[in-house]
C-alpha positions as CSV (number, residue, x, y, z in Angstrom):
1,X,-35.1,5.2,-14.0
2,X,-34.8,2.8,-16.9
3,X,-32.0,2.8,-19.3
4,X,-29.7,4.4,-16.6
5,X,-27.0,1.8,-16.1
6,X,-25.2,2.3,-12.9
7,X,-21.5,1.8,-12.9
8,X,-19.7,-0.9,-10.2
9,X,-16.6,-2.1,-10.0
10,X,-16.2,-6.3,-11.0
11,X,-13.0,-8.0,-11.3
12,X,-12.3,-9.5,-14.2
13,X,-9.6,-12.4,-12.7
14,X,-6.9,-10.9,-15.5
15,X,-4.1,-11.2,-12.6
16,X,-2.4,-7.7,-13.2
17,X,-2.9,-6.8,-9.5
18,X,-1.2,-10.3,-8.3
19,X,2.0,-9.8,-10.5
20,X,4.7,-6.9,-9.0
21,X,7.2,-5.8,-11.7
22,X,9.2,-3.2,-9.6
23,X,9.0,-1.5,-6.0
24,X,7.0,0.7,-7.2
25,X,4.1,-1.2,-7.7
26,X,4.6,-3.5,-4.3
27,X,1.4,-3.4,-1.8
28,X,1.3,-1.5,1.2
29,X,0.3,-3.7,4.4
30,X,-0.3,-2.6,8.3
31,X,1.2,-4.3,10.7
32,X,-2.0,-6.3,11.2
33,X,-1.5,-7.5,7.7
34,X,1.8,-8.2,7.8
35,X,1.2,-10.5,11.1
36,X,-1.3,-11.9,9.1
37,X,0.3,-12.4,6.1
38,X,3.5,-13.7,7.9
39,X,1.5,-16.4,9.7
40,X,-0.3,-17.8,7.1
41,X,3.0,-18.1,5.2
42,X,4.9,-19.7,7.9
43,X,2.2,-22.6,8.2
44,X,2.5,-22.9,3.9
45,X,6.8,-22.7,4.1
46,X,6.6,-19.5,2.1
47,X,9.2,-16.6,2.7
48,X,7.7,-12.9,3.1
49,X,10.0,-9.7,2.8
50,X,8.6,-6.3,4.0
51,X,10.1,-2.7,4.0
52,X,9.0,-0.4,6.8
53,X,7.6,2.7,5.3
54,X,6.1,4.3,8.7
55,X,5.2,3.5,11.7
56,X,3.2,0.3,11.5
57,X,3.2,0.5,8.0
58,X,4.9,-1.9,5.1
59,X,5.9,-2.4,1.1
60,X,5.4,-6.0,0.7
61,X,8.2,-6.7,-1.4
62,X,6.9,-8.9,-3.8
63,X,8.7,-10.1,-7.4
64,X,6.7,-11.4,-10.2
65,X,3.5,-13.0,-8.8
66,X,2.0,-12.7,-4.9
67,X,2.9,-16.2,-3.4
68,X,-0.6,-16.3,-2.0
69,X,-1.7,-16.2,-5.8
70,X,-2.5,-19.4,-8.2
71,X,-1.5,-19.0,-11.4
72,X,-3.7,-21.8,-12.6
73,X,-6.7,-21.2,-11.0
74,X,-6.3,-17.1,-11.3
75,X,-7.5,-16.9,-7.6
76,X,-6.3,-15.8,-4.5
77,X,-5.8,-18.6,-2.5
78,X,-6.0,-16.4,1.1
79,X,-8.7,-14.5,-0.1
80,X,-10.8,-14.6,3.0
81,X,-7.6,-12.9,5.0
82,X,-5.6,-10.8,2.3
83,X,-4.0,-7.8,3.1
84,X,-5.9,-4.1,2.7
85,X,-4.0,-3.5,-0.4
86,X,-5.6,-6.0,-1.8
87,X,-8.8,-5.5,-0.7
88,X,-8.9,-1.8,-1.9
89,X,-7.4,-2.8,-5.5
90,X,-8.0,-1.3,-8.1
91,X,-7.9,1.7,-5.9
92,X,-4.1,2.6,-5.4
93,X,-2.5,4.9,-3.0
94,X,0.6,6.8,-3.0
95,X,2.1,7.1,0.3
96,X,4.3,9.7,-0.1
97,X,0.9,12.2,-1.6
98,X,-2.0,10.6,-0.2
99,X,-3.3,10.5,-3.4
100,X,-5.6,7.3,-4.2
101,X,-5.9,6.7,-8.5
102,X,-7.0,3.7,-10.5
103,X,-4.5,1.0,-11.3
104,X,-4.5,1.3,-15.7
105,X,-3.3,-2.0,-15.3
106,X,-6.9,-3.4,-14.4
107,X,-8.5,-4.9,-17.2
108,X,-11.9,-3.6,-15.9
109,X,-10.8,-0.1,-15.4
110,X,-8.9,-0.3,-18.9
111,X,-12.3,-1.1,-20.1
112,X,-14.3,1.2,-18.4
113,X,-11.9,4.2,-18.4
114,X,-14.2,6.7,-20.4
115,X,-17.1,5.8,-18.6
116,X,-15.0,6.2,-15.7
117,X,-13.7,9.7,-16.5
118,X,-17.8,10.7,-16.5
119,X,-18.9,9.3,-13.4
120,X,-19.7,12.1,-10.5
121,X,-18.9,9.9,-7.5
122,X,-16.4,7.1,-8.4
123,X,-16.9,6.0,-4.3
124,X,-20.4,4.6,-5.9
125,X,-18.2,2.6,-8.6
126,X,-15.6,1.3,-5.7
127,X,-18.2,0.4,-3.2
128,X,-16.4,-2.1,-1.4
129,X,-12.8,-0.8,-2.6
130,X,-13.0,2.5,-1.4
131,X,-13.3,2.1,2.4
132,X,-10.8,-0.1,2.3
133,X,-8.4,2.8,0.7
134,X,-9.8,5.5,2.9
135,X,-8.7,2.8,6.2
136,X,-5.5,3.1,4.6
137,X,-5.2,6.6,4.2
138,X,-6.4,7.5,7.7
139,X,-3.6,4.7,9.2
140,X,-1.0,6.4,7.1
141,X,-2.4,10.2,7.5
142,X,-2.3,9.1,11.5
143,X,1.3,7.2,11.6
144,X,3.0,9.8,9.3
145,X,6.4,8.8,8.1
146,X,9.5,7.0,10.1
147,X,12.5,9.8,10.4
């Protein structure tokens, strides 16, 4: 149908989901991440702290910008292997709810926010984002928390 403009998700390279202000914000990673993550920074001399949330599951503690992250070029330089988290941004999920929002940091979703508010099936917006969430959730749902 002409005129109908369908709504998808584009990152905009403004570097709000690569820069971690408080622990509240800092990316969840499996454990496959985190061996990923952990390898690739031994081979680069880069130090990696984690938190265990759950069984198999992680806060990457992160302050200021991701170490994997180039300021200068405002790329990802381990793009090809970064973490779910990433993958899934600007879809975020609260562990302790399950819930999965937008991040109002994202300049795209900023942007886009009324548009967004009126779209019937946001999964059609986050085509590529939202499996990566709903892997997430069904690792956390499955895991549950650490007593």
């Amino acid at each position: 149908m002409r005129g109908v403009r369908v709504l998808r998700f584009r990152c905009y390279r403004c570097v709000h989901c690569c820069f971690f202000a408080s622990d509240i914000d800092y990316p969840i990673v499996t454990e496959r991440d985190r061996r990923t993550l952990e390898r690739v920074a031994r081979k680069r001399g880069v130090e990696l702290t984690f938190r265990r949330i759950g069984r198999g599951l992680y806060q990457w503690v992160i302050d200021g910008f991701c170490p994997f992250y180039s300021v200068r070029e405002r790329a990802c330089t381990i793009y090809e292997v970064r973490p779910t988290a990433c993958r899934m941004y600007p879809l975020l999920l609260n562990p302790a709810t399950g819930e999965v929002s937008m991040s109002a940091l994202c300049d795209w979703v900023a942007k886009h926010l009324s548009e967004l508010l009126e779209v019937e099936n946001p999964v059609e917006v986050f085509r590529e984002e939202f499996p990566q969430a709903l892997s997430l959730f069904k690792l956390l749902a499955s895991r549950g928390p650490t007593s």
